[in-house]
PDB file with SEQRES, HELIX, SHEET and CRYST1 records, atoms N, CA, C and O in Angstrom:
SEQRES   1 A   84  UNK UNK UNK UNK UNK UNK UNK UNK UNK UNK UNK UNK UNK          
SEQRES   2 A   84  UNK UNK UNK UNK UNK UNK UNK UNK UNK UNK UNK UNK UNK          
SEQRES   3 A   84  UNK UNK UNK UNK UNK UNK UNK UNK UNK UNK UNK UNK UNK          
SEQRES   4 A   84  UNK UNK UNK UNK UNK UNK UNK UNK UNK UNK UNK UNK UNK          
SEQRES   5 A   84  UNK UNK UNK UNK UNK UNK UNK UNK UNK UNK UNK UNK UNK          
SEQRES   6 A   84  UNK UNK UNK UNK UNK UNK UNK UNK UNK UNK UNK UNK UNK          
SEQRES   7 A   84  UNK UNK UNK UNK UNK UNK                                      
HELIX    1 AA1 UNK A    5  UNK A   20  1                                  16    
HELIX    2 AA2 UNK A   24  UNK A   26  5                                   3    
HELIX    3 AA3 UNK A   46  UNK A   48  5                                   3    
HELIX    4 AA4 UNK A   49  UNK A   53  1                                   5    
HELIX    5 AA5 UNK A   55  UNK A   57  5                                   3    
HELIX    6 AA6 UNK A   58  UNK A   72  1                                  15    
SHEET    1 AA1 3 UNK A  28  UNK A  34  0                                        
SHEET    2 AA1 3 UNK A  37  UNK A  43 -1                                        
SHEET    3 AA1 3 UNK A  77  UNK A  82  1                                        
CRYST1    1.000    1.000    1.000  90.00  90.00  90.00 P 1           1          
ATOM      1  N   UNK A   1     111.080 109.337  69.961  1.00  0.00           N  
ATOM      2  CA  UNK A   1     111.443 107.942  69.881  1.00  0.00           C  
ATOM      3  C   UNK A   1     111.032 107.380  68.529  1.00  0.00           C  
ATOM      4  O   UNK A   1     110.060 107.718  67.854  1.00  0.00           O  
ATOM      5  N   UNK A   2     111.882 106.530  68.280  1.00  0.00           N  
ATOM      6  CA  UNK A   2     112.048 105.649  67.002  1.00  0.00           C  
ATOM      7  C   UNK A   2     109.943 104.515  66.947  1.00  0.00           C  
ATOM      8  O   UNK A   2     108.952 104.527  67.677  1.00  0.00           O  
ATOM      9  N   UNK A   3     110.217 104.002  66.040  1.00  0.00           N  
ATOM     10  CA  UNK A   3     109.431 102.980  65.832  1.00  0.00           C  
ATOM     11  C   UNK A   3     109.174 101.131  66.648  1.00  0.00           C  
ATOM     12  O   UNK A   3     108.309 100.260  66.739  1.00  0.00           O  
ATOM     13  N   UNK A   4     110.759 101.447  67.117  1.00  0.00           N  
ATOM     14  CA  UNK A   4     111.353 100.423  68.178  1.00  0.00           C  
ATOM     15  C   UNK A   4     110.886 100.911  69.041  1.00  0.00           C  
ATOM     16  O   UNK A   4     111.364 100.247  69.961  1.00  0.00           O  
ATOM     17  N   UNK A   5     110.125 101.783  69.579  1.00  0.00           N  
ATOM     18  CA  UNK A   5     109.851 101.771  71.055  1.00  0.00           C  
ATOM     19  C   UNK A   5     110.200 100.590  72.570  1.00  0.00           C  
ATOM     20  O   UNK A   5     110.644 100.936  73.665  1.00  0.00           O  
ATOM     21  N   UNK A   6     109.954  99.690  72.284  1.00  0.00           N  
ATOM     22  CA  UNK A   6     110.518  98.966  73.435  1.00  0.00           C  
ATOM     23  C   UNK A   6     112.080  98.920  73.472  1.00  0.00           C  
ATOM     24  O   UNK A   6     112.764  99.241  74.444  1.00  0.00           O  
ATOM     25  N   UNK A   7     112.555  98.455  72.228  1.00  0.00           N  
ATOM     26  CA  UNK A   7     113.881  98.566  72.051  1.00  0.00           C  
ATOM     27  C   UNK A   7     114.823  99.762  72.693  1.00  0.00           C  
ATOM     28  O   UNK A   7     115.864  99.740  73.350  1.00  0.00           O  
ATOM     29  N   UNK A   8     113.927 100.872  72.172  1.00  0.00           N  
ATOM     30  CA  UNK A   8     114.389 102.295  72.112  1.00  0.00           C  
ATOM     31  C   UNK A   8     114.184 102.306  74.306  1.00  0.00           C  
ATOM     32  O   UNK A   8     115.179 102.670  74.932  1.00  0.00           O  
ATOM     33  N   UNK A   9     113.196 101.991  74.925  1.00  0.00           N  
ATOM     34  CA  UNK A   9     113.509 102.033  76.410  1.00  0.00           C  
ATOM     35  C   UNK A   9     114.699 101.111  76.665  1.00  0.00           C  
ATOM     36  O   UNK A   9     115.634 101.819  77.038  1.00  0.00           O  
ATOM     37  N   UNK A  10     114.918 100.313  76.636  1.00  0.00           N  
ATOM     38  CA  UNK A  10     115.333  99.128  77.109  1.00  0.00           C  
ATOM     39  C   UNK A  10     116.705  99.738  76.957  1.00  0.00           C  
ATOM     40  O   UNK A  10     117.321  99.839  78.018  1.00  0.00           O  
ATOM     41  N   UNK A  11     117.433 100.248  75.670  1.00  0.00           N  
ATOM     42  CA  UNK A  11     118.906 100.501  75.394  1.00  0.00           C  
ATOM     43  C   UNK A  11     118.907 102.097  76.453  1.00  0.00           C  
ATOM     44  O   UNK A  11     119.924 102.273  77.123  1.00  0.00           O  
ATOM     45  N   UNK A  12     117.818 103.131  76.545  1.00  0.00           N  
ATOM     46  CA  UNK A  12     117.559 104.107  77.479  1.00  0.00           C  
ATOM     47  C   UNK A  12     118.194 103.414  78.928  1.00  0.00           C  
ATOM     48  O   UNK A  12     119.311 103.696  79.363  1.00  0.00           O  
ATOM     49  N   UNK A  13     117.321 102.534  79.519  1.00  0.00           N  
ATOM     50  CA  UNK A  13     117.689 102.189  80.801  1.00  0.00           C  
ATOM     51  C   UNK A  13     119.043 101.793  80.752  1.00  0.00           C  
ATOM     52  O   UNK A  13     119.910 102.366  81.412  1.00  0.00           O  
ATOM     53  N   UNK A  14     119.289 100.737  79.920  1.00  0.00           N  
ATOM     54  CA  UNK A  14     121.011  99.964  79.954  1.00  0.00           C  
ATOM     55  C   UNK A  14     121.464 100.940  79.997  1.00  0.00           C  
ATOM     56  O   UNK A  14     121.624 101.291  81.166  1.00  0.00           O  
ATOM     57  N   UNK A  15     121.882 101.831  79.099  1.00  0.00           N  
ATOM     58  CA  UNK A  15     122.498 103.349  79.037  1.00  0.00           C  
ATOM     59  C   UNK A  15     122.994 104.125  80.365  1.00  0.00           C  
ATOM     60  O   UNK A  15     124.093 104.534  80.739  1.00  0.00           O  
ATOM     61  N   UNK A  16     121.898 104.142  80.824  1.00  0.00           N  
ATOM     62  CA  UNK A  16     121.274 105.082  82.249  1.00  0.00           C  
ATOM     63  C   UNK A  16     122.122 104.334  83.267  1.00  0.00           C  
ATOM     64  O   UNK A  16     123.160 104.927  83.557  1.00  0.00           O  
ATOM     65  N   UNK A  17     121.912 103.118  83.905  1.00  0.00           N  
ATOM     66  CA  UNK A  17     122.634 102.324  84.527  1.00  0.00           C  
ATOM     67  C   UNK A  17     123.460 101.922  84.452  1.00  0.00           C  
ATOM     68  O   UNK A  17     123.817 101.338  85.475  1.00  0.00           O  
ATOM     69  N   UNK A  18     124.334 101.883  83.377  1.00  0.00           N  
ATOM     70  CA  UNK A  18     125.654 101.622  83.037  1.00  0.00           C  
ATOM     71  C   UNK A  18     126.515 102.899  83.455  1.00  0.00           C  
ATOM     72  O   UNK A  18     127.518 102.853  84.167  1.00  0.00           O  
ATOM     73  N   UNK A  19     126.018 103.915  82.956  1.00  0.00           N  
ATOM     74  CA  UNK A  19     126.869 105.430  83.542  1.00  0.00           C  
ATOM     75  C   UNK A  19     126.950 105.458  85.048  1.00  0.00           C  
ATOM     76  O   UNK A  19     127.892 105.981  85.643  1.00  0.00           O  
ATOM     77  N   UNK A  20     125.798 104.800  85.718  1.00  0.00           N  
ATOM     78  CA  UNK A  20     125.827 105.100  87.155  1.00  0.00           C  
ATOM     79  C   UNK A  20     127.068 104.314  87.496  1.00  0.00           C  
ATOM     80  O   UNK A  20     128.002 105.100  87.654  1.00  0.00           O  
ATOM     81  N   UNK A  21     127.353 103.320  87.632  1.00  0.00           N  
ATOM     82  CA  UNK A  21     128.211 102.016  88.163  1.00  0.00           C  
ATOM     83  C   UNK A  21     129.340 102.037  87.742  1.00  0.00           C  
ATOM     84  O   UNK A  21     129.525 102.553  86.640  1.00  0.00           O  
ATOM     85  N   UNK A  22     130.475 101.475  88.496  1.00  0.00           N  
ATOM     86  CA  UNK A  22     131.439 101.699  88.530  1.00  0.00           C  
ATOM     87  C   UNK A  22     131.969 100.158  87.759  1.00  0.00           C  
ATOM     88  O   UNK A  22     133.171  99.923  87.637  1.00  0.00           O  
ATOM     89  N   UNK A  23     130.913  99.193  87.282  1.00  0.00           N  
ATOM     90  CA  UNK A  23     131.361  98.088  86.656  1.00  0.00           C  
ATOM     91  C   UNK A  23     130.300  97.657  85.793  1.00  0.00           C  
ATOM     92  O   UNK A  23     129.554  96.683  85.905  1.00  0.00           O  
ATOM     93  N   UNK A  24     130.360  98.559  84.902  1.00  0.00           N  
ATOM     94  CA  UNK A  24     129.064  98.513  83.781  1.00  0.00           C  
ATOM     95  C   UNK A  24     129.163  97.143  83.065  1.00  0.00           C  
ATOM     96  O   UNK A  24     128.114  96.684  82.612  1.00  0.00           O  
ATOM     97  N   UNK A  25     130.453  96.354  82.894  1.00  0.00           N  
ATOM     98  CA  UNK A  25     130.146  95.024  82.428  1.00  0.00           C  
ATOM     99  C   UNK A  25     129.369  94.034  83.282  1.00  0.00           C  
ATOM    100  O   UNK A  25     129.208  92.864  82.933  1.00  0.00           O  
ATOM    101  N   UNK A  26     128.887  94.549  84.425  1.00  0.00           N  
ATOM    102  CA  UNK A  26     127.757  93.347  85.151  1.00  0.00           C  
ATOM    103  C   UNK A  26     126.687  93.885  85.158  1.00  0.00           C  
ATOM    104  O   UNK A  26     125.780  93.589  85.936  1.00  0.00           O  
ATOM    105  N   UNK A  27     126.630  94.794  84.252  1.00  0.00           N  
ATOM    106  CA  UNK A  27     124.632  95.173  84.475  1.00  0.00           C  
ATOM    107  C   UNK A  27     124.332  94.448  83.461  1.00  0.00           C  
ATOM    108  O   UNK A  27     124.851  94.298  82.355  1.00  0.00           O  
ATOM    109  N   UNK A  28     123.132  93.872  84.142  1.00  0.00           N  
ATOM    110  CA  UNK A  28     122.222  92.913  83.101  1.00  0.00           C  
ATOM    111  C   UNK A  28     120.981  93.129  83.106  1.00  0.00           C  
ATOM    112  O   UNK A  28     120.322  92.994  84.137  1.00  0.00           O  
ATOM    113  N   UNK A  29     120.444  93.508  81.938  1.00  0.00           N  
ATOM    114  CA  UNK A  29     118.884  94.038  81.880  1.00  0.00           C  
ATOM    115  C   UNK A  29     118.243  92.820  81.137  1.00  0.00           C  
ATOM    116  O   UNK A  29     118.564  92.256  80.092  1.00  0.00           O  
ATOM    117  N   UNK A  30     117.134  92.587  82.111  1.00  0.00           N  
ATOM    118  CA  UNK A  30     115.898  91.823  81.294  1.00  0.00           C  
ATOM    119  C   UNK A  30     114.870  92.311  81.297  1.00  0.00           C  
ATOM    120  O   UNK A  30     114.355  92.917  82.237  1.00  0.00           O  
ATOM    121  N   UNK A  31     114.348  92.077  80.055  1.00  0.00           N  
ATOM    122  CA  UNK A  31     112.644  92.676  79.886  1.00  0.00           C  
ATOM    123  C   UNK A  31     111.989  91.574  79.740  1.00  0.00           C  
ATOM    124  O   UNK A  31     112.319  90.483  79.276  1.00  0.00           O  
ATOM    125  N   UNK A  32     110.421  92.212  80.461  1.00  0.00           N  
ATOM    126  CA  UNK A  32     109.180  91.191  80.364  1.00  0.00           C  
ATOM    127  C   UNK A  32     108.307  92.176  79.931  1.00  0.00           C  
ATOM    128  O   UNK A  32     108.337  93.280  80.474  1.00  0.00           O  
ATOM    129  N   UNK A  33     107.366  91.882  78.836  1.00  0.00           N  
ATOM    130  CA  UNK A  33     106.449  91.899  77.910  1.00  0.00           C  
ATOM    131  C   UNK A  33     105.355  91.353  78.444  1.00  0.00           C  
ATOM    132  O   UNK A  33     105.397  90.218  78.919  1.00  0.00           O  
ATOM    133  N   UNK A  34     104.235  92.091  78.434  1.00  0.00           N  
ATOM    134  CA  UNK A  34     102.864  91.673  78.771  1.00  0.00           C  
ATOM    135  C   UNK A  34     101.805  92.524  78.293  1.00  0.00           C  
ATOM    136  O   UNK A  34     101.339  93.173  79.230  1.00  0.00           O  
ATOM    137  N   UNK A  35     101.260  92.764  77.213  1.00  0.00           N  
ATOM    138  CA  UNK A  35     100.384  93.181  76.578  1.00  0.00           C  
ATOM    139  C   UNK A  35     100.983  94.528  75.929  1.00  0.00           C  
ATOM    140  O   UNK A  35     101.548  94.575  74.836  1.00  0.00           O  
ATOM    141  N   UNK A  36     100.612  96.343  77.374  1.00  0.00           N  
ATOM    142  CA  UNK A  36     101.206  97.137  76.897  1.00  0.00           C  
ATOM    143  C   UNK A  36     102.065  97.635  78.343  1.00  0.00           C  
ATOM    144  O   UNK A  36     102.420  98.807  78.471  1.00  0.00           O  
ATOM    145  N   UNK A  37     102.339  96.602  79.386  1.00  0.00           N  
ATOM    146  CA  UNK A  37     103.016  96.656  80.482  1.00  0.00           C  
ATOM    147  C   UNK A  37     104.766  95.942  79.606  1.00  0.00           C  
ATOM    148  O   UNK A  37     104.924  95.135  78.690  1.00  0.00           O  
ATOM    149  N   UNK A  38     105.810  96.766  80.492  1.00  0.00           N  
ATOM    150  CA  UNK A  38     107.170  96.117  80.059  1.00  0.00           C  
ATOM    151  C   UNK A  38     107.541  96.190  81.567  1.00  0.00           C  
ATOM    152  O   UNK A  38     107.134  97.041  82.358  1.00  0.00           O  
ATOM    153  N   UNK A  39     108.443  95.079  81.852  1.00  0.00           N  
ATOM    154  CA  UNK A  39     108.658  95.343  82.873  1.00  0.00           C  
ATOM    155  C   UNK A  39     110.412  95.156  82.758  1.00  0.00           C  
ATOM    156  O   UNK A  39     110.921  94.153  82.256  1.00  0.00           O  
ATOM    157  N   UNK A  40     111.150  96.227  83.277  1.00  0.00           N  
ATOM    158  CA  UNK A  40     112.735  95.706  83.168  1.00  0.00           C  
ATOM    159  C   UNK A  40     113.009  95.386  84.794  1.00  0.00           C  
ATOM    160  O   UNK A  40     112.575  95.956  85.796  1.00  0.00           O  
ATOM    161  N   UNK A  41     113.814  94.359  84.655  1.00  0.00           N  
ATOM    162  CA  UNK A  41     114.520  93.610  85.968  1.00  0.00           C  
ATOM    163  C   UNK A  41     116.142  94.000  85.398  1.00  0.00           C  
ATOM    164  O   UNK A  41     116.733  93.785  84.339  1.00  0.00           O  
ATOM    165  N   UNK A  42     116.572  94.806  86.919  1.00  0.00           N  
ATOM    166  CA  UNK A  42     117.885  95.185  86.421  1.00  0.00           C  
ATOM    167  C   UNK A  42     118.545  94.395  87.624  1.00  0.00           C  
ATOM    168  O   UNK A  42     118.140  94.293  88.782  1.00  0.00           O  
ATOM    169  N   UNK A  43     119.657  93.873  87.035  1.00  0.00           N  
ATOM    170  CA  UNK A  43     120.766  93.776  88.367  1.00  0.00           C  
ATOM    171  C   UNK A  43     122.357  94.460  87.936  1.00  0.00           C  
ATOM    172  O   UNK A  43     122.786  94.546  86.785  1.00  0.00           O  
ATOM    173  N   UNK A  44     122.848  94.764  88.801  1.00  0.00           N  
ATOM    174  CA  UNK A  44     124.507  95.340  88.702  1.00  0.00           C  
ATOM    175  C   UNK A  44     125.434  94.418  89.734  1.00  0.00           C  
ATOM    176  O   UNK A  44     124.907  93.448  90.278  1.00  0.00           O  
ATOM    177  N   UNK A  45     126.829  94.746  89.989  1.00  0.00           N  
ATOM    178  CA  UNK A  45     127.248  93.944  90.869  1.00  0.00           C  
ATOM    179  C   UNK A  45     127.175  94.414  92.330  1.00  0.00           C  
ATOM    180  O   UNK A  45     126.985  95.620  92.484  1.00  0.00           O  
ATOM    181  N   UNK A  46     127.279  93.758  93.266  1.00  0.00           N  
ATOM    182  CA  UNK A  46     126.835  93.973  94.923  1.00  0.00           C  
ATOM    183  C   UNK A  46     127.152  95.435  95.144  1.00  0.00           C  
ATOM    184  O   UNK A  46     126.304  96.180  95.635  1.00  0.00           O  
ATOM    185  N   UNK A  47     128.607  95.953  94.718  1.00  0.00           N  
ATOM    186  CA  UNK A  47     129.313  97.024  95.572  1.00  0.00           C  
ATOM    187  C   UNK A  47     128.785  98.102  94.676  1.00  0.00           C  
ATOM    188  O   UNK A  47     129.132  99.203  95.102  1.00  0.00           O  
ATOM    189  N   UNK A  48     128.015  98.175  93.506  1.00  0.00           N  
ATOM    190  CA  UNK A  48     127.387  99.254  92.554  1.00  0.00           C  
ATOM    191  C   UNK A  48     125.835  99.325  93.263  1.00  0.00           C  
ATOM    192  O   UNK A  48     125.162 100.282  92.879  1.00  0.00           O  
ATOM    193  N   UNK A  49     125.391  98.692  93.951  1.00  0.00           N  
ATOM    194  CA  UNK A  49     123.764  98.906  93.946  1.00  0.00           C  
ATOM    195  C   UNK A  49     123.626 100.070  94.954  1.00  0.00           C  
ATOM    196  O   UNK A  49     122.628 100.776  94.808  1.00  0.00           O  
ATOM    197  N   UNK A  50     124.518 100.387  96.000  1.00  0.00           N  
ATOM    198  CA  UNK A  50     123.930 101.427  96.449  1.00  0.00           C  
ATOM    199  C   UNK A  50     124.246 102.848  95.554  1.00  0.00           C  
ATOM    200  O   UNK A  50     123.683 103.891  95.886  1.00  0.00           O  
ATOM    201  N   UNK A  51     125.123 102.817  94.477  1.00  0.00           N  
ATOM    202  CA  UNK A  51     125.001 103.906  93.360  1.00  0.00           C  
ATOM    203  C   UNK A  51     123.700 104.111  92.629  1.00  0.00           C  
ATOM    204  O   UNK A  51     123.184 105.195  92.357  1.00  0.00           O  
ATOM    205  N   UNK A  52     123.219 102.830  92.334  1.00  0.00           N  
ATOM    206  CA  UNK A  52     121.707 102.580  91.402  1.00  0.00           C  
ATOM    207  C   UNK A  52     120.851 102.957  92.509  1.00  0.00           C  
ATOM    208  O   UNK A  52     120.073 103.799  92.062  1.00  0.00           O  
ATOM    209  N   UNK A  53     120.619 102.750  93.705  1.00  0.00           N  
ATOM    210  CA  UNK A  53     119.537 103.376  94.330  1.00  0.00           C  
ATOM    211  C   UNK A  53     119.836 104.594  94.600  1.00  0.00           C  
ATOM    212  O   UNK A  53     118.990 105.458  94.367  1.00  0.00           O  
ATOM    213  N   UNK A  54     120.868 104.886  95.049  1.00  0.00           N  
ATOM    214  CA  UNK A  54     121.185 106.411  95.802  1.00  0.00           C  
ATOM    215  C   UNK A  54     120.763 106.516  96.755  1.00  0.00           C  
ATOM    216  O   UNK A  54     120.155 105.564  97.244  1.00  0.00           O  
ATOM    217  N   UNK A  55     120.928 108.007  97.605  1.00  0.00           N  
ATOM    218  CA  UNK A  55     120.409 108.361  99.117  1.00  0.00           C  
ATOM    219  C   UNK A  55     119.289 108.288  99.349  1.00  0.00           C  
ATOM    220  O   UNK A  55     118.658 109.131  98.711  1.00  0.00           O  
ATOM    221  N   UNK A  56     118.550 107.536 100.115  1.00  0.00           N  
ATOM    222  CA  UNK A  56     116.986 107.407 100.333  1.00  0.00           C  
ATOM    223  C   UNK A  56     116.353 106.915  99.046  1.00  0.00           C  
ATOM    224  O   UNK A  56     115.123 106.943  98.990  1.00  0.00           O  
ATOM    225  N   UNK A  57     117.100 106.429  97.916  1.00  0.00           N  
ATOM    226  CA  UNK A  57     116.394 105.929  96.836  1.00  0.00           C  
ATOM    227  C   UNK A  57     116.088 106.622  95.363  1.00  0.00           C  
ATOM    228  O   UNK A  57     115.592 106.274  94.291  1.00  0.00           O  
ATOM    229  N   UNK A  58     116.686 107.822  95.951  1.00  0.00           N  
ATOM    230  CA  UNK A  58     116.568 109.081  94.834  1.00  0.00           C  
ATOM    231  C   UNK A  58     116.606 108.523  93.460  1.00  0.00           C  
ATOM    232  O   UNK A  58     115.672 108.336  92.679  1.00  0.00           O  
ATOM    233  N   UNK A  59     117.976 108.279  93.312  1.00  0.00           N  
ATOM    234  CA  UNK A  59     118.330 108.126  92.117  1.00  0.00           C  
ATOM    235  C   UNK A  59     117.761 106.710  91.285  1.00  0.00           C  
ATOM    236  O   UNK A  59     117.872 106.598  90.064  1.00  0.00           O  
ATOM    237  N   UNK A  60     117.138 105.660  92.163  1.00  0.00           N  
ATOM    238  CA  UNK A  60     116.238 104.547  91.350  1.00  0.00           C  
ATOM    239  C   UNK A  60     114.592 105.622  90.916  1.00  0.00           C  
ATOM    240  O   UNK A  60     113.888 105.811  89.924  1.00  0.00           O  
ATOM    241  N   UNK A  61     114.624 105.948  91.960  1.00  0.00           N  
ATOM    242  CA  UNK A  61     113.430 106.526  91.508  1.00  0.00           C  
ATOM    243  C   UNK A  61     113.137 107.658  90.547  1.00  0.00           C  
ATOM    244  O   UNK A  61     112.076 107.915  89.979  1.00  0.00           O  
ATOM    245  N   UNK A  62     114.357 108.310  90.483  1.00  0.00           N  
ATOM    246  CA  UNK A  62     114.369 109.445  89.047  1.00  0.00           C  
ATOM    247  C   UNK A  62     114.951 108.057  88.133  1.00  0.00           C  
ATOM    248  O   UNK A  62     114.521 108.401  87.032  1.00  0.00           O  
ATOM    249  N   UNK A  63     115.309 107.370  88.003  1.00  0.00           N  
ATOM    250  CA  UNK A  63     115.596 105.973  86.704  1.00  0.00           C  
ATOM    251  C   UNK A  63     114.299 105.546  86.153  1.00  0.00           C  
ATOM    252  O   UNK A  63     114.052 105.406  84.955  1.00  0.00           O  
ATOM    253  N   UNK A  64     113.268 105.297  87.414  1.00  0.00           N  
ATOM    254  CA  UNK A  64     111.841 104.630  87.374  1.00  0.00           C  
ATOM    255  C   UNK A  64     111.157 106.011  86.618  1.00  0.00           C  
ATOM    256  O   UNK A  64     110.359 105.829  85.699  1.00  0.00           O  
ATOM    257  N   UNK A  65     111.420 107.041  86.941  1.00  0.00           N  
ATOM    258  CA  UNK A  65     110.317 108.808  86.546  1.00  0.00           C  
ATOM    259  C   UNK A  65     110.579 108.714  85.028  1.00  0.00           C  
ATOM    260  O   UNK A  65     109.701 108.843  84.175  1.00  0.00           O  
ATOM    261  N   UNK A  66     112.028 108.450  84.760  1.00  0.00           N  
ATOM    262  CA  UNK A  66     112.730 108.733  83.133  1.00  0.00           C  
ATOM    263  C   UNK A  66     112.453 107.900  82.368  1.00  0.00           C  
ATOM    264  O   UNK A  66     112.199 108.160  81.191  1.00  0.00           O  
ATOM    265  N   UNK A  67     112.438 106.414  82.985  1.00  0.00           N  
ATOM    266  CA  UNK A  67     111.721 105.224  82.108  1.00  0.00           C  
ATOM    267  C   UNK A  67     109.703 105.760  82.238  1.00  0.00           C  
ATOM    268  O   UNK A  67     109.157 106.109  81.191  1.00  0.00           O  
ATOM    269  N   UNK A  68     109.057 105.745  83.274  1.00  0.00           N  
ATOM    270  CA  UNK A  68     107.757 105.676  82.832  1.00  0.00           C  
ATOM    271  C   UNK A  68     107.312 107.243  81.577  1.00  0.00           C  
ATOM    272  O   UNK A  68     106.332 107.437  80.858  1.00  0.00           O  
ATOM    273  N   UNK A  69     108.559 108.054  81.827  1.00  0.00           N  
ATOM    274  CA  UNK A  69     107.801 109.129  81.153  1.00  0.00           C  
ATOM    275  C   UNK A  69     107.888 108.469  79.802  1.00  0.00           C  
ATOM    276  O   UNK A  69     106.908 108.387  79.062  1.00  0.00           O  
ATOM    277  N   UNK A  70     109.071 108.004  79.496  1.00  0.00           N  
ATOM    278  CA  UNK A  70     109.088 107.451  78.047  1.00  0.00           C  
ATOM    279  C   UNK A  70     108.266 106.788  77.757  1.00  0.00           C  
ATOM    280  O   UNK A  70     107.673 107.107  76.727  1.00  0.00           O  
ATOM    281  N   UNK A  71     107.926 105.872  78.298  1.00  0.00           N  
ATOM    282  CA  UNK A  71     107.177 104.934  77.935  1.00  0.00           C  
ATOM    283  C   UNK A  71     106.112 105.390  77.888  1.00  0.00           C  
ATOM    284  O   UNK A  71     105.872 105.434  76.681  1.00  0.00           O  
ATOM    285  N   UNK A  72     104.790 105.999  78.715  1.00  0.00           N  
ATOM    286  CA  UNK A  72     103.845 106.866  78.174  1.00  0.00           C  
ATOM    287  C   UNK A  72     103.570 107.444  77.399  1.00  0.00           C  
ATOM    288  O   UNK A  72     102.411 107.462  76.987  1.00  0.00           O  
ATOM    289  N   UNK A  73     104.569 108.178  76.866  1.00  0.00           N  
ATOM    290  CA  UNK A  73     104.622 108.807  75.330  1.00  0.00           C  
ATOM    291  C   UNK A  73     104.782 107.889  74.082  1.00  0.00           C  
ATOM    292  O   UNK A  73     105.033 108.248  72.931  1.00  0.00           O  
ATOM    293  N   UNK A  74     104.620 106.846  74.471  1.00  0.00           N  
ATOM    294  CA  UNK A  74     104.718 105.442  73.534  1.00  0.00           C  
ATOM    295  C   UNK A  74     103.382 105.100  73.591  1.00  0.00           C  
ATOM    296  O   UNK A  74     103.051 104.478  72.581  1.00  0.00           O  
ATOM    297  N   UNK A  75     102.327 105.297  74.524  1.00  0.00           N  
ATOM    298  CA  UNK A  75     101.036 104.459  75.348  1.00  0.00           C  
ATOM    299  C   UNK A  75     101.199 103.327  75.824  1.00  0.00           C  
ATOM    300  O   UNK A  75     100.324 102.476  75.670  1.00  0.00           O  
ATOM    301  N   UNK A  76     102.650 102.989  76.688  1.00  0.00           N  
ATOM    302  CA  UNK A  76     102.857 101.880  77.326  1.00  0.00           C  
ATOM    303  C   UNK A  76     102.971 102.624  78.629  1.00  0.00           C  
ATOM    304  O   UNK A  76     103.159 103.812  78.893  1.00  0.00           O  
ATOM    305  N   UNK A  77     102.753 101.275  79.543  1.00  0.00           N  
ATOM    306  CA  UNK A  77     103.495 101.508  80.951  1.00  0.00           C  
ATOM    307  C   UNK A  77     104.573 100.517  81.141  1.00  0.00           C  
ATOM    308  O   UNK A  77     104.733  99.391  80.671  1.00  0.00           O  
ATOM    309  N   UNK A  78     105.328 101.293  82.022  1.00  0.00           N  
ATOM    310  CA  UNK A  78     106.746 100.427  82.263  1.00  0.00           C  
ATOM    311  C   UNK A  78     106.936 100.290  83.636  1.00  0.00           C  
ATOM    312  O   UNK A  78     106.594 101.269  84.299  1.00  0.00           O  
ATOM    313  N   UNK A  79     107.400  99.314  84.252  1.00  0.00           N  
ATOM    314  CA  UNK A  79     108.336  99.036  85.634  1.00  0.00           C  
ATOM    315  C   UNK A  79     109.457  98.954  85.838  1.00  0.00           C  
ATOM    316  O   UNK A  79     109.742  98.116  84.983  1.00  0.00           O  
ATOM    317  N   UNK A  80     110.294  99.160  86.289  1.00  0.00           N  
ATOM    318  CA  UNK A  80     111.816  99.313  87.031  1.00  0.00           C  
ATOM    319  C   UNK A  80     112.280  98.692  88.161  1.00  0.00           C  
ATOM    320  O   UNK A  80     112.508  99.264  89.227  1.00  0.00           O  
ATOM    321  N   UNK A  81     112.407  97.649  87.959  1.00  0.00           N  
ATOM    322  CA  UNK A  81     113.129  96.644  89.613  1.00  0.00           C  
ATOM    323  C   UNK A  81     114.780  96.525  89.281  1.00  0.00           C  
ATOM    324  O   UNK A  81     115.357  96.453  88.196  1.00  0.00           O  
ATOM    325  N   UNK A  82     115.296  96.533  90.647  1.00  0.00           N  
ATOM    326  CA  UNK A  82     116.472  95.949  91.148  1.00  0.00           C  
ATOM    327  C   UNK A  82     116.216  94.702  91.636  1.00  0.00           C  
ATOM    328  O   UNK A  82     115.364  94.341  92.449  1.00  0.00           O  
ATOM    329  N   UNK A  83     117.307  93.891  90.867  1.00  0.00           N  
ATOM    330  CA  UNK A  83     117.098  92.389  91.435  1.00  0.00           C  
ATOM    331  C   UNK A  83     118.478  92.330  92.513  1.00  0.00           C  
ATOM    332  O   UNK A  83     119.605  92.616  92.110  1.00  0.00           O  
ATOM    333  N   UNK A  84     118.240  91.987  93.691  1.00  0.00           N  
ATOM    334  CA  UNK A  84     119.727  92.083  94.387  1.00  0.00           C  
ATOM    335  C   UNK A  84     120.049  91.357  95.112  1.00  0.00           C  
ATOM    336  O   UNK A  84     121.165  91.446  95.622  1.00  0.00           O  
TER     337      UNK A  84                                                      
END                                                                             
């Protein structure tokens, strides 16, 4: 990763979640900043969210594994919510 590190997660996740969904113009990512915590709040549109979670949750939770690994290797921690 670049020098942007937050930057560099943030376009990671949009990325990530946009491929999942079948209407990538309604994903909207916000980040919150708090020391060396980031936290992204994602939403997509109604009929895409069970793609973003997947079966039993799989696939949010390998989203949440791929964002914290990055971010560790930065010395940040990160969070991953669905807003829905």
């Amino acid at each position: 990763m670049t020098h942007r590190g937050g930057e560099d997660m943030r376009e990671l996740v949009y990325y990530l979640a946009r491929s999942l969904v079948d209407h990538p113009d309604k994903v909207v990512l916000e980040e919150k900043s708090s020391g060396d915590t980031v936290l992204f709040e994602l939403s997509v549109a109604p009929e895409d969210m069970g793609k973003v979670i997947g079966r039993s949750g799989k696939t949010i939770e390998a989203l949440r594994t791929v964002v914290q690994v990055v971010a560790s290797s930065m010395g940040k921690k990160c969070r991953l919510e669905i807003l829905g």
